[in-house]
ZAKE-949576 format. One record per atom (N, C-alpha, C): residue in one letter; x, y, z negated. Coordinates in pm, whole numbers, padded with zeros to 5 digits, always signed. Last residue first. Example, Ala and Ser with C-alpha at 12.3 -4.5 7.8 and 13.67 -1.06 7.14 Angstrom:
2
S+01285-00225-00708;S+01367-00106-00714;S+01290+00003-00787;A+01319-00569-00780;A+01230-00450-00780;A+01320-00330-00780;
***
This chain:
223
X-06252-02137+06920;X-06048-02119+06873;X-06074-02127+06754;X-06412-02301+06955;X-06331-02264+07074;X-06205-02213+07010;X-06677-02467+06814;X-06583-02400+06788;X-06467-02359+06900;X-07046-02582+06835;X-06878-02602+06915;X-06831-02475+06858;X-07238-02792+06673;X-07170-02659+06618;X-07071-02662+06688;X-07527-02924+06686;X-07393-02949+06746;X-07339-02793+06713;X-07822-03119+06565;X-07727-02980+06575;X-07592-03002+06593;X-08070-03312+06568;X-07971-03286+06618;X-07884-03165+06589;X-08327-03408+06413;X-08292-03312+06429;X-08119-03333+06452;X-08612-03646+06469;X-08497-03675+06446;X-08382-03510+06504;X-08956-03769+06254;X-08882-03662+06350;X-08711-03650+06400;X-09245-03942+06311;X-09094-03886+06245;X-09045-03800+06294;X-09433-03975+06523;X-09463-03878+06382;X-09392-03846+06370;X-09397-04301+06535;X-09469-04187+06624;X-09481-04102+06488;X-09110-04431+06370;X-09193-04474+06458;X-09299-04327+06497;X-08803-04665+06354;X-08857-04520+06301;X-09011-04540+06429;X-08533-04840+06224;X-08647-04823+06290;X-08723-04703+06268;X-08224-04675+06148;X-08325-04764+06162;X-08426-04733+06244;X-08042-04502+06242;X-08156-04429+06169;X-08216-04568+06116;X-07683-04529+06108;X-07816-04557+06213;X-07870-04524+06111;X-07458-04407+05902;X-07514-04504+05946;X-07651-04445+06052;X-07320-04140+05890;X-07378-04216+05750;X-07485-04317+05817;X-07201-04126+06152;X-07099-04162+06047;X-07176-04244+05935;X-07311-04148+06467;X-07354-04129+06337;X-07260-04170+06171;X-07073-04047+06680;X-07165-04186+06659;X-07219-04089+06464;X-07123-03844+06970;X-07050-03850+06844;X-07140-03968+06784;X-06980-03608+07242;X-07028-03715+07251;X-06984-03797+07002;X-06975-03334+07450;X-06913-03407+07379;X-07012-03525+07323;X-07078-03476+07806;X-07042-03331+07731;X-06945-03415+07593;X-07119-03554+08149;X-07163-03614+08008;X-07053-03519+07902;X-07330-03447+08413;X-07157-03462+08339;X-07169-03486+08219;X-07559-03632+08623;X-07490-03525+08496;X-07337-03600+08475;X-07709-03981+08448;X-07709-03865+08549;X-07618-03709+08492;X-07827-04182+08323;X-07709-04160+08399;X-07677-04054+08510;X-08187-04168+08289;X-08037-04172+08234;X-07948-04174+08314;X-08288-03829+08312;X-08176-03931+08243;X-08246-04071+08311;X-08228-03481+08303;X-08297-03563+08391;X-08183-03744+08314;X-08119-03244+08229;X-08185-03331+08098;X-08227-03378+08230;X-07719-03180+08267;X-07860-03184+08286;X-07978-03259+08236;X-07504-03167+08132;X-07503-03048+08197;X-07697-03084+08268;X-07533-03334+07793;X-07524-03348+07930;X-07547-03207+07960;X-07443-03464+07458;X-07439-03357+07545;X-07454-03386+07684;X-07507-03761+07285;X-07455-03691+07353;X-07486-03554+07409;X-07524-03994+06970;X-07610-03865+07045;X-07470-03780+07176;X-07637-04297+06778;X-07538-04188+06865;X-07585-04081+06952;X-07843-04453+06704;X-07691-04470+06671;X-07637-04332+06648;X-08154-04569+06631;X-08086-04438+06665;X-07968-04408+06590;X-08395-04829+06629;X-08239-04746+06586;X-08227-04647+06699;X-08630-04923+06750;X-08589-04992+06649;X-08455-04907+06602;X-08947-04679+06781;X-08796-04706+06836;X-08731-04787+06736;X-09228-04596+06903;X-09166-04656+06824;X-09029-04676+06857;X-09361-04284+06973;X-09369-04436+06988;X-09270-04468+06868;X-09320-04017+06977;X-09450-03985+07020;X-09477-04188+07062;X-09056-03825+06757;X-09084-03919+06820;X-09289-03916+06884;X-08933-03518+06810;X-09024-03530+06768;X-09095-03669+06826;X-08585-03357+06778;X-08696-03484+06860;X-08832-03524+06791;X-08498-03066+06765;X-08593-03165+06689;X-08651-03247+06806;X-08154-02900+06900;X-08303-02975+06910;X-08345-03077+06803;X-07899-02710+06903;X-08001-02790+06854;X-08131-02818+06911;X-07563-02550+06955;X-07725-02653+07040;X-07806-02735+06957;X-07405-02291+06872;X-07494-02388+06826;X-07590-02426+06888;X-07087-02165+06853;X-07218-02186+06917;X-07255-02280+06844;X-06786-01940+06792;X-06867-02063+06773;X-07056-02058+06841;X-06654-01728+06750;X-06562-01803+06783;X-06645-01975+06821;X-06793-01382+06832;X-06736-01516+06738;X-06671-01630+06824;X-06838-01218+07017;X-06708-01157+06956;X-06717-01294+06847;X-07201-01259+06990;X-07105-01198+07046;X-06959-01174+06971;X-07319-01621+06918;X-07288-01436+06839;X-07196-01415+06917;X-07507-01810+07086;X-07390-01750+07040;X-07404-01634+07008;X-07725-02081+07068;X-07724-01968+07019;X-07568-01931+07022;X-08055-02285+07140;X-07865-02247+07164;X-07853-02102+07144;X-08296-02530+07086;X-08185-02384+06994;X-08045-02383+07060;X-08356-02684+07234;X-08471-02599+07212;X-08401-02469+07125;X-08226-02876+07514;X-08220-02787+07355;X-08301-02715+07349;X-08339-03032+07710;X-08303-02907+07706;X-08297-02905+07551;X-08329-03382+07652;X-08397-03315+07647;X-08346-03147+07691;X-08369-03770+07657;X-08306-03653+07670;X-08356-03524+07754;X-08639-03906+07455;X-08540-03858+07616;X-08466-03761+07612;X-08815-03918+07251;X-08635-03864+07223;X-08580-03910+07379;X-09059-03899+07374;X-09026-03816+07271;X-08811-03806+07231;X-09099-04156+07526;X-09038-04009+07612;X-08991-03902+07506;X-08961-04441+07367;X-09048-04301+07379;X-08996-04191+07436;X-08773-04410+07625;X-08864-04441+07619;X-08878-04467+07454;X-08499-04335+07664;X-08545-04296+07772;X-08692-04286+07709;X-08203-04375+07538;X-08322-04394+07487;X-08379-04283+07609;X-07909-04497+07719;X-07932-04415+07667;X-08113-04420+07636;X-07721-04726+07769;X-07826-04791+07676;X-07950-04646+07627;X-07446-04541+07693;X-07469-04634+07724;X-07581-04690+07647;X-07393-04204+07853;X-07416-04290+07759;X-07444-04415+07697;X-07080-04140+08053;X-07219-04178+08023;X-07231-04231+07893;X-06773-04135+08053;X-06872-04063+08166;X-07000-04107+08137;X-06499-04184+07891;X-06586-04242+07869;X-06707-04162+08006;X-06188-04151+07815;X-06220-04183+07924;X-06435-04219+07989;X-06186-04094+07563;X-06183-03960+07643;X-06213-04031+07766;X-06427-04276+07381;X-06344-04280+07394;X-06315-04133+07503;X-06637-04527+07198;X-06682-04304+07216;X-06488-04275+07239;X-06739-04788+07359;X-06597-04693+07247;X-06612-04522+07344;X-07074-04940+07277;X-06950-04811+07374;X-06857-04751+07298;X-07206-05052+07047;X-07109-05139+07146;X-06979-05027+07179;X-07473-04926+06961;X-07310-04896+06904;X-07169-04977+06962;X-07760-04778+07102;X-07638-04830+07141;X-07522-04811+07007;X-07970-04593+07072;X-07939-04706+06956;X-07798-04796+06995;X-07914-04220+07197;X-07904-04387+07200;X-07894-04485+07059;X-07983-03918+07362;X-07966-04022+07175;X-07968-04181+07276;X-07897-03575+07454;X-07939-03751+07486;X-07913-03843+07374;X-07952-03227+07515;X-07900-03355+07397;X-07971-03482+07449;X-07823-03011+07749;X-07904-03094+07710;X-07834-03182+07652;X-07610-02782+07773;X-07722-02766+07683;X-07826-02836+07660;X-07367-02722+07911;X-07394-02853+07855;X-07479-02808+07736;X-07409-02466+08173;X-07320-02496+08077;X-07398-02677+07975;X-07398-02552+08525;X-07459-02486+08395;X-07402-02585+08286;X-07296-02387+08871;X-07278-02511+08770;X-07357-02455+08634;X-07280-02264+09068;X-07379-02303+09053;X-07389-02417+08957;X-07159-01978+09193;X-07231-01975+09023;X-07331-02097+09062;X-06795-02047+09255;X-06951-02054+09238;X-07024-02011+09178;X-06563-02039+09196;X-06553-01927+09275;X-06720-01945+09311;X-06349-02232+08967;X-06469-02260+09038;X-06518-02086+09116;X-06181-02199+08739;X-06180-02248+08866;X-06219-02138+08996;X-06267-02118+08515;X-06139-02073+08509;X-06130-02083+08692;X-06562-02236+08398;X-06450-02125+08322;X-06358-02079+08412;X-06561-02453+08540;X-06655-02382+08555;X-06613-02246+08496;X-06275-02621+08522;X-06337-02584+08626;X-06411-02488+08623;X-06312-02634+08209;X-06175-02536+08293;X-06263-02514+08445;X-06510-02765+08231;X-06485-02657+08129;X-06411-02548+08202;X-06491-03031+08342;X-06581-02969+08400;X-06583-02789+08363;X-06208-03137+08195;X-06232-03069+08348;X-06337-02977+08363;X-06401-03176+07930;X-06264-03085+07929;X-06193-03014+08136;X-06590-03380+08088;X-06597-03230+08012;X-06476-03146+08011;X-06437-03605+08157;X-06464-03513+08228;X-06536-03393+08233;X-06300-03681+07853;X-06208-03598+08012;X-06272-03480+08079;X-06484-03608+07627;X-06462-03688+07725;X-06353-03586+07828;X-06468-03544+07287;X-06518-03493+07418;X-06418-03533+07536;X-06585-03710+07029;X-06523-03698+07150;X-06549-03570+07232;X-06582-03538+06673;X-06655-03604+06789;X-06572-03654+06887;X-06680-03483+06311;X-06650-03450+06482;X-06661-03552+06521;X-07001-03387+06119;X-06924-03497+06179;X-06841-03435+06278;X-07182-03288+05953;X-07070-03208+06034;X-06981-03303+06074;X-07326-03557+05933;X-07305-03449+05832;X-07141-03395+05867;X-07517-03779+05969;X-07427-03726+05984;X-07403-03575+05976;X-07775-03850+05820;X-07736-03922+05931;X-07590-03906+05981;X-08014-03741+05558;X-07876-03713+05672;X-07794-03830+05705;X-08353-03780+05532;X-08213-03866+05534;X-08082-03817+05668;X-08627-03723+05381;X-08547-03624+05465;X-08445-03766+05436;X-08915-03808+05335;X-08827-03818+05312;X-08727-03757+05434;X-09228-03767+05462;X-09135-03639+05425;X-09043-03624+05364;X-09366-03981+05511;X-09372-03962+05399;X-09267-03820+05359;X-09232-04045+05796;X-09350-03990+05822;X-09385-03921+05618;X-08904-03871+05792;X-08965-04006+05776;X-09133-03931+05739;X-08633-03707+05968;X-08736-03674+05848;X-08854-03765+05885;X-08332-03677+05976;X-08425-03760+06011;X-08521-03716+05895;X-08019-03503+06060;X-08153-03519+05984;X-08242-03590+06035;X-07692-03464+06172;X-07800-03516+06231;X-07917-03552+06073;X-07444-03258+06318;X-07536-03313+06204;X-07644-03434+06301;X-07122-03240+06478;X-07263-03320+06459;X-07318-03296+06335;X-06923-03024+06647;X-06924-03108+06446;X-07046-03099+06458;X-06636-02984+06859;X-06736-02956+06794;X-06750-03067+06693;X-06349-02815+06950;X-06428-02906+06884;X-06561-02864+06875;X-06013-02622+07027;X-06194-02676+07101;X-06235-02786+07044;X-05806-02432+06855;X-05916-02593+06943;X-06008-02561+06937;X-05574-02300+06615;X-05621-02271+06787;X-05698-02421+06783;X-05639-02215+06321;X-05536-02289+06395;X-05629-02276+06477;X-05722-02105+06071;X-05612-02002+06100;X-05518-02137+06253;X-05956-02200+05997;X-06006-02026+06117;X-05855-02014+06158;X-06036-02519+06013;X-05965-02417+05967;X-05954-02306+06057;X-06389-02596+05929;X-06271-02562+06004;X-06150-02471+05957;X-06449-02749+05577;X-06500-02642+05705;X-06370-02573+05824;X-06529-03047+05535;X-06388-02943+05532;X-06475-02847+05616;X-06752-03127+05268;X-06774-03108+05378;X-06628-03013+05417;X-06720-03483+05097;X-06737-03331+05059;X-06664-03296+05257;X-07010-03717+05071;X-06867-03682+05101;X-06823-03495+05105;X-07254-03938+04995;X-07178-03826+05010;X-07022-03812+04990;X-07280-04222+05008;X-07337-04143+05083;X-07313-03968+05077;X-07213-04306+04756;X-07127-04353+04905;X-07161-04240+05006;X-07361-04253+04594;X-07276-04183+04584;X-07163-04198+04726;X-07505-04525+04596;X-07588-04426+04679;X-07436-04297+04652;X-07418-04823+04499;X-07383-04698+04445;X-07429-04570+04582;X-07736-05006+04428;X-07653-04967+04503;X-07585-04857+04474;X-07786-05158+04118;X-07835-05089+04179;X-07700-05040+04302;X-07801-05449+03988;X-07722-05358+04021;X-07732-05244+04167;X-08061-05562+03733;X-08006-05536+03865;X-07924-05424+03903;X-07891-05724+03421;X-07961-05621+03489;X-07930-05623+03644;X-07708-05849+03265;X-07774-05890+03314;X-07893-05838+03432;X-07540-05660+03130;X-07649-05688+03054;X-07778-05787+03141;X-07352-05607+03276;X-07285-05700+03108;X-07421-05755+03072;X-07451-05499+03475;X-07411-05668+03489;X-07379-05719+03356;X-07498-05270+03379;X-07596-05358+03433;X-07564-05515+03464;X-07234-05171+03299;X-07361-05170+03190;X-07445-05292+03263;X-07162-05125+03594;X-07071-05244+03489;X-07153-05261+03360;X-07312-04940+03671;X-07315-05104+03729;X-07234-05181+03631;X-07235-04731+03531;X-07384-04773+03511;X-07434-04953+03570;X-06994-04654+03609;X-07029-04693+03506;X-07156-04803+03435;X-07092-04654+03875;X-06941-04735+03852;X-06980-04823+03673;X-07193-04427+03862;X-07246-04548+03907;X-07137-04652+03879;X-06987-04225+03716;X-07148-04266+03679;X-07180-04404+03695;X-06814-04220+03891;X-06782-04268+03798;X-06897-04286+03755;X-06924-04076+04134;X-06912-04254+04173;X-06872-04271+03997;X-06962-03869+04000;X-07123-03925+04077;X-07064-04067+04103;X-06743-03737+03983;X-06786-03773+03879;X-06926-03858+03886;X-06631-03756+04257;X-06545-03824+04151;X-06630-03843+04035;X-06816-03541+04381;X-06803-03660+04460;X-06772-03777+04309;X-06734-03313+04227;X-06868-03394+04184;X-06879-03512+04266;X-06463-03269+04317;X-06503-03305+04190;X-06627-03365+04183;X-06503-03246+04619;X-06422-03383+04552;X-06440-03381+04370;X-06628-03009+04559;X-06687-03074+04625;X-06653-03227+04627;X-06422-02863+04437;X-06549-02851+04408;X-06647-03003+04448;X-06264-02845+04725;X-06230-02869+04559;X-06344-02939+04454;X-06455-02708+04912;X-06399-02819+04881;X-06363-02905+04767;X-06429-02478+04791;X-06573-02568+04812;X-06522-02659+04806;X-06189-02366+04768;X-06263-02409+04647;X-06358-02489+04688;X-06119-02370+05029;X-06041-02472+04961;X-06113-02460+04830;X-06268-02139+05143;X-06311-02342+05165;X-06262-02411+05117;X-06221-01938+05013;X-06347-01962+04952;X-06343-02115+04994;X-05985-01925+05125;X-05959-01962+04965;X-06105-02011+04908;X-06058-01868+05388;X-05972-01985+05380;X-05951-02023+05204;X-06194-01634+05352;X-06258-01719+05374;X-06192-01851+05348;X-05997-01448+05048;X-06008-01490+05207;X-06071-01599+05225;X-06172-01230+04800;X-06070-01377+04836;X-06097-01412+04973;X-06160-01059+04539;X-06206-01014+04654;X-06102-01222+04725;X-06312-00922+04292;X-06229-00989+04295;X-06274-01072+04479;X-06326-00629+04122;X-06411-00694+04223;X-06320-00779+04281;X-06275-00552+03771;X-06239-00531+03914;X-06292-00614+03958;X-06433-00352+03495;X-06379-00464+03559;X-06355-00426+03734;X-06249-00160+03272;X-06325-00156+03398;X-06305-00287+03473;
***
């Protein structure tokens, strides 16, 4: 009789994982391979594109924090898709971690609101640091990626996690798209309590222009 083989979420992430550094290891040996063929033979050496993936940790459920973890998708007028960042973490600034406790724990008001607008910038100068209060250089114009209300926020009752997303749907041209923030309000720029905050790991969008599209998702975790 067979038995049903039963395993804790924490065993299912250390296989993904696992898993996940294996085909990483065998995708750069390929190219590795395939470039050293191409130069014996004179051939062009194609970029190793294997750079571009990395295997994904999924939180650990058995330790206490507050984080969150960036994606970011770009989808090109030809319906090439290109991830941008890929559960990335992040900052979250001082005056978030105040504004939190304050509005949570403080505050004897109801007139504060929680950090459900997303703001983008081509900026990469600003150190995404705890002391940090704005975005710098934030994209205002095309009005299409202004900062915006989320169009997806979502919590499950009794979990441990949320999700703010929005699709920017460009409506001009823009030369890059670095970095993306959280604000307590979509009126921009510099305005508001500035939330968590994260630079694009698998590089800028480049130029991009009316049509494309650029999809945000922020996954906060609390314990």
């Amino acid at each position: 009789m067979s038995q049903k083989l039963e395993l804790s979420q924490e065993q299912l992430d250390k296989i993904n994982f696992q898993f996940s550094l294996e085909q990483n290891r065998k995708l750069k040996t390929y190219w590795n391979r395939r470039n050293k063929r191409h130069r014996a033979g004179g051939k062009k050496v194609l970029g190793a594109s294997y750079m571009s993936l990395r295997p994904v940790r999924a939180p650990n459920r058995n330790k206490t924090y507050d984080s969150s973890f960036w994606s970011v998708v770009v989808t090109k007028k030809n319906g090439q898709r290109r991830l941008h960042a890929d559960f990335d973490h992040n900052v979250w600034p001082s005056v978030t971690i105040d504004y939190i406790h304050n509005m949570a724990f403080i505050d004897t008001t109801a007139t504060k609101r929680g950090f459900g607008c997303i703001a983008v910038t081509g900026d990469t100068t600003q150190s995404l640091v705890a002391g940090m209060t704005s975005l710098t250089a934030e994209i205002t114009t095309p009005t299409g990626l202004a900062r915006v209300e989320a169009g997806t926020k979502n919590h499950t009752a009794a979990s441990n996690t949320s999700l703010v997303e929005h699709t920017f749907t460009l409506n001009g041209s823009v030369t890059d798209i670095a970095r993306s923030a959280l604000f307590n309000v979509n009126t921009a720029p510099v305005s508001g309590t500035i939330g968590p905050a994260a630079a694009f790991s698998n590089g800028a969008t480049g130029a991009m222009v009316s049509g494309e599209t650029v999809k945000v998702s922020i996954t906060i975790n609390t314990s």
